[in-house]
C-alpha positions in Angstrom: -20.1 -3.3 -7.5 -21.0 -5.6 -10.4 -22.3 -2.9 -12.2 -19.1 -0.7 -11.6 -17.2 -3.6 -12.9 -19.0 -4.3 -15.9 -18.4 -0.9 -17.0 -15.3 -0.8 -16.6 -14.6 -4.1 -18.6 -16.6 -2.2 -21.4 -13.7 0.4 -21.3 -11.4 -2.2 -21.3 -12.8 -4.0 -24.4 -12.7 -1.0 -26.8 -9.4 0.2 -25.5 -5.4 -0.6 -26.4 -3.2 1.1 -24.6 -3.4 1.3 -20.7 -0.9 3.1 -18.1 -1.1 1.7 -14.4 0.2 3.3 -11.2 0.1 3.7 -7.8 1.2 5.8 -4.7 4.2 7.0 -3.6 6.6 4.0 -2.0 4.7 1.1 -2.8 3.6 -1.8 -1.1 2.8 -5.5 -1.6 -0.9 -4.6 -2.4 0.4 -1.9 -4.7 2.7 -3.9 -6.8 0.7 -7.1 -6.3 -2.5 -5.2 -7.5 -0.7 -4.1 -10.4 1.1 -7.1 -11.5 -2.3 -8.9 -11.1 -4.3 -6.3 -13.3 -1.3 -5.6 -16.3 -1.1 -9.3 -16.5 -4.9 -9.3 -16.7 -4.7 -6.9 -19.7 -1.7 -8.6 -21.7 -3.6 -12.1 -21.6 -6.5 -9.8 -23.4 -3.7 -8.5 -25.9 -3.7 -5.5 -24.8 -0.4 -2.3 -24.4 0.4 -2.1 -20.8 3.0 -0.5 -19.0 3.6 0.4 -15.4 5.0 3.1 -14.2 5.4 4.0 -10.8 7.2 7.8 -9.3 8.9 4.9 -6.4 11.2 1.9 -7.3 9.6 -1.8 -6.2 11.3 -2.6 -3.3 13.4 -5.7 -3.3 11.5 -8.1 -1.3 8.7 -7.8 -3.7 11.7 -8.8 -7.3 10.5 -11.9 -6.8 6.7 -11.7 -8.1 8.5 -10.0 -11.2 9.2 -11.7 -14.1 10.7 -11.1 -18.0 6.8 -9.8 -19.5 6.3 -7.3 -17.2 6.6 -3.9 -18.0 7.7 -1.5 -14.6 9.3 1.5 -15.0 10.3 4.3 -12.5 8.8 7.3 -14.3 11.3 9.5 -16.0 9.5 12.8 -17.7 11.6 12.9 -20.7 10.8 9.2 -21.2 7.9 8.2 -20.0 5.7 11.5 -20.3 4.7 10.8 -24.0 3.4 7.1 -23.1 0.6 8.7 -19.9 0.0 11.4 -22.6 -1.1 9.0 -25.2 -2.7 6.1 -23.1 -6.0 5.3 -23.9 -6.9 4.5 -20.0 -4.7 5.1 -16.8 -5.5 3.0 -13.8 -4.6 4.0 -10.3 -4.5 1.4 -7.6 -4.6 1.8 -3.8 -4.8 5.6 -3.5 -7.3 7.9 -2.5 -5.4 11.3 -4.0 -4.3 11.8 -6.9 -0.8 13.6 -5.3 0.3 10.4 -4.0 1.5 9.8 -7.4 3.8 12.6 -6.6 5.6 12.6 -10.2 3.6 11.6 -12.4 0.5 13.5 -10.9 0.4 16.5 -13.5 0.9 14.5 -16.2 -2.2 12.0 -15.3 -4.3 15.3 -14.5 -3.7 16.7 -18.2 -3.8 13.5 -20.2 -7.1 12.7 -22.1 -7.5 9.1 -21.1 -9.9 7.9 -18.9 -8.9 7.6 -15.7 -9.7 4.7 -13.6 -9.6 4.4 -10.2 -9.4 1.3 -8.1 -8.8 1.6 -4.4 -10.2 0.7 -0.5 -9.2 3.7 1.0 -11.8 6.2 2.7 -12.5 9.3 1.1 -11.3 9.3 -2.3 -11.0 12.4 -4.1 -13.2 12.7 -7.3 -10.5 12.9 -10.0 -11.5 9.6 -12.2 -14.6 8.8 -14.6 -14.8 5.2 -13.0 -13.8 4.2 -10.2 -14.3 0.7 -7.8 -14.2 1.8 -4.4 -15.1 0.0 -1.7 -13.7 0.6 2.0 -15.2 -2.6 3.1 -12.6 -4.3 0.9 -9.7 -6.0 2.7 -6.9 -4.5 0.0 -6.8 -3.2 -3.4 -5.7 -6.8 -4.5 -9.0 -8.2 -3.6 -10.9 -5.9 -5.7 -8.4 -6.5 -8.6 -9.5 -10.2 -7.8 -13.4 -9.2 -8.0 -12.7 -7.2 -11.3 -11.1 -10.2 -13.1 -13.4 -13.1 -12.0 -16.8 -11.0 -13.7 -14.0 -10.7 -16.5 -14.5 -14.5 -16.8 -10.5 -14.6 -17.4 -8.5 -18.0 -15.6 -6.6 -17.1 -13.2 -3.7 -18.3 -13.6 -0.6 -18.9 -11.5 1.3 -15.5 -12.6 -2.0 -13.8 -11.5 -2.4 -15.4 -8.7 0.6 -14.9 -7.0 0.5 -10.8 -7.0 -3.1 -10.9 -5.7 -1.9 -13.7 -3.0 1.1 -11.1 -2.5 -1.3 -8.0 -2.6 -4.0 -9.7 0.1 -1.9 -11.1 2.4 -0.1 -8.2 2.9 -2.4 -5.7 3.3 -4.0 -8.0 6.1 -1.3 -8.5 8.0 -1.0 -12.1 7.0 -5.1 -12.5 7.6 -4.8 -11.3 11.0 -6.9 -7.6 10.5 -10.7 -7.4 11.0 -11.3 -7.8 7.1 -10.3 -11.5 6.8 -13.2 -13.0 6.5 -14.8 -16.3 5.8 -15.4 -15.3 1.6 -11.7 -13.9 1.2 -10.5 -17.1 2.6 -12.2 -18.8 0.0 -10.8 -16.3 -2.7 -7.0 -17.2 -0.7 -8.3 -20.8 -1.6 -9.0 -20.4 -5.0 -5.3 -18.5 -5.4 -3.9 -21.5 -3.6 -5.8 -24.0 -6.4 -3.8 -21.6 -9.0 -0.5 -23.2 -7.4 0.1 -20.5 -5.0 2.8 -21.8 -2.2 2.0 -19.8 1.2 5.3 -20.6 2.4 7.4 -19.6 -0.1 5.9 -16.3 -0.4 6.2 -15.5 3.4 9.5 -16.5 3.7 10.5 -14.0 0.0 8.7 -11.5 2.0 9.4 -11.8 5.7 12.3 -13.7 6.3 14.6 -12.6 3.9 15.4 -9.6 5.0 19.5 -8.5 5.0 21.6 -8.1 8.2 21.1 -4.6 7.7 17.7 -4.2 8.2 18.0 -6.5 11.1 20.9 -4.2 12.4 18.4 -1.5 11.8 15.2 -3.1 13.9 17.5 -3.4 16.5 18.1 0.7 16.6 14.5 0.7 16.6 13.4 -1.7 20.1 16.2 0.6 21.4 14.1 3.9 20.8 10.9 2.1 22.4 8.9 4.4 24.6 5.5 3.1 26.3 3.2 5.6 27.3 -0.6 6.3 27.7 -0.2 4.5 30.8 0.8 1.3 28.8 -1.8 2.0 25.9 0.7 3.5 23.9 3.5 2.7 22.3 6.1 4.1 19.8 9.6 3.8 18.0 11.9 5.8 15.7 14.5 5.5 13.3 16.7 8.3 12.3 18.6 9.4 8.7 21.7 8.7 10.5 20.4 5.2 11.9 19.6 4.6 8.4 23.3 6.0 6.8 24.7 3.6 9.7 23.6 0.5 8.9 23.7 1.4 5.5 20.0 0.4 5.2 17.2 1.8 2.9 14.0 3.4 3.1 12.0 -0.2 2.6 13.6 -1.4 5.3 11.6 0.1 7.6 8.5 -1.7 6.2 6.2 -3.7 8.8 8.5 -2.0 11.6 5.1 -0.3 13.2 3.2 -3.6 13.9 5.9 -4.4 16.8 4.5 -1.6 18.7 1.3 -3.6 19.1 2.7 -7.2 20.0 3.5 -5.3 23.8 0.5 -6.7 26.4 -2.2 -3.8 26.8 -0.7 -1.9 24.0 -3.6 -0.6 21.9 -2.0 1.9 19.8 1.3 1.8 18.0 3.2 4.5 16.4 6.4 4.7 14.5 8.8 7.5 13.2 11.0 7.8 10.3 12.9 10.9 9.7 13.1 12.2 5.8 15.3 14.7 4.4 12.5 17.3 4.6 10.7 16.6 7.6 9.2 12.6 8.7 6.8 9.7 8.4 4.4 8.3 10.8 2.7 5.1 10.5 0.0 4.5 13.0 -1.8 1.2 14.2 -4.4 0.4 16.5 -5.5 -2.7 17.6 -9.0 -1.7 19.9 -11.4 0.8 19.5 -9.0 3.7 19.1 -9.5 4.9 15.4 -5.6 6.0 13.9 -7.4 7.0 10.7 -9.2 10.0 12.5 -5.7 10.7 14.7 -3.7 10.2 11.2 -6.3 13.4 9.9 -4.9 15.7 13.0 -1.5 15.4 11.1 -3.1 16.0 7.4 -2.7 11.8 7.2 -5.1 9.0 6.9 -6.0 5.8 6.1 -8.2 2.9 7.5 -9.4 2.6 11.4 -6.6 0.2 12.2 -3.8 1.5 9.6 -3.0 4.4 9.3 -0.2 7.0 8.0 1.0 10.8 7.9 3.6 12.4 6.3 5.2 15.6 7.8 7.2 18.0 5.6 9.7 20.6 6.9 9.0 19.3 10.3 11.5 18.1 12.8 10.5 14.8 15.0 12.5 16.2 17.9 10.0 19.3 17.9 7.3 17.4 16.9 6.8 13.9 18.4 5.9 15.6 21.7 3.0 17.1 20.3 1.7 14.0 18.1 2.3 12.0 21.4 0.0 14.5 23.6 -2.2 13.9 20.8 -2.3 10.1 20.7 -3.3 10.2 24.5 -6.2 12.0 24.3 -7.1 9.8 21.4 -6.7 6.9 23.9 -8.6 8.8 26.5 -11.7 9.3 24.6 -11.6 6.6 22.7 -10.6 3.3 24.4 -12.9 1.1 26.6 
């Protein structure tokens, strides 16, 4: 890793002007990776601009301030600036296509592309790239990348990388916590981090709608697998009802799995061209591999799928049939 790093510090050092994105609806690690790293950058002096094909979502405003630069790409105005970037980073993605918009255009620039990331099976579209699936989130690699940088980190870095770990481990609670990211959590606490403020801006400030909305979603609870298996769904008109949005739904899986003998959790979210499935498991059953039966993945724990021109009415059955046999073969 340390040499990976190095090198890419190299490219840092003799370049100016730097693009940084990530996937597709974005999450605290996404954002929190990337505030971490452009902040990173603009203490070095250098051009840095964001730009994601997604909004942030509003429970993550509050790790934004005035200096940062985050745009929701537009072609006509944001084409020129990945066109002419000296280096464009992508954080927390294993395909290039889950920058859905701004894919072509990062495919036919000339920078170097830079790839950050601890997803499994990363396709081989950038000339460096720190991958490690071993790594708790994106935001702890981030971490890694500017402590060999022998740059302070400082409270407005801190906080994002706070934001991006914590997240992405389900508030320290997945297999990855271990004793040495604690003491990384430690040195982001030293920085002036506040762990209570930041899990109340990001769990319990939620609106009544998107309580409204979890509600809709214990009422569409199923258990199955002989009490293995458990899953939820929310509909488009659920979400039109309670005038709710997309983010909304975040975290909404990881109920599934506070159930007694539940070991794998699913949850549904229709789109207006087909649905989403996040998948968790919290044994031996691994939802990366049952995410791949649905062109999906992820880690062994986490896991997602996204269905186009699919219906979950017609489709759920199968995915469900599918789950079992997972939990069949795979639990103990």
């Amino acid at each position: 890793m340390k040499n990976t790093i190095k090198n890419i510090i190299e490219k840092i050092d003799l370049s100016n002007n730097f693009i940084i994105t990530t996937h597709v609806n974005p999450d605290g690690d996404a954002i929190g990776s990337e505030l971490a790293l452009a902040r990173y950058l603009q203490s070095l002096g250098k051009n840095v601009t964001i730009i994601n094909h997604s909004p942030t979502p509003d429970y993550l405003f509050f790790m934004l301030n005035s200096k940062d630069n985050v745009l929701e790409f537009k072609e006509e105005l944001h084409s020129d600036l990945i066109k002419n970037a000296d280096v464009i980073f992508t954080l927390d993605m294993s395909q290039l296509s889950r920058t859905k918009s701004l894919e072509n255009f990062i495919r036919k620039s000339t920078a170097t592309k830079i790839c950050i990331d601890h997803h499994p099976s990363p396709e081989d579209y950038a000339e460096l790239s720190l991958v490690e699936t071993t790594s708790s989130s994106t935001g702890e690699l981030v971490y890694y990348l500017i402590k060999q940088a022998e740059v302070e980190i400082t409270l407005d870095i801190a906080l994002p990388l706070y934001v991006a770990i914590m997240t992405d481990t389900g508030s320290f609670k997945y297999e990855r916590t271990t004793a040495n990211l604690h003491r990384i959590i430690a040195e982001l606490l030293d920085a002036g981090v506040v762990p209570i403020s930041v899990h109340q801006e990001i769990y319990d400030q939620g609106s009544a709608n998107r309580i409204q909305l979890l509600g809709r979603a214990f009422n569409s609870l199923v258990i199955a697998g002989d009490g293995k298996l458990a899953y939820m769904k929310i509909s488009l008109n659920d979400l039109k009802e309670t005038n709710s949005k997309e983010e909304d739904v975040e975290g909404f899986v990881s109920y599934t799995l506070s159930i007694k003998g539940v070991e794998v959790g699913l949850f549904f979210f229709e789109l207006e061209n087909g649905f989403k499935i996040s998948l968790r498991s919290s044994t031996t059953v691994p939802v990366n591999k049952l995410a791949g039966e649905f062109n999906g993945g992820g880690h062994f724990f986490a896991a997602g799928a996204r269905l186009e021109d699919k219906s979950m009415k017609d489709t759920i059955p199968k995915i469900i049939e599918t789950a079992n046999q997972y939990i069949k073969q795979y639990s103990k």
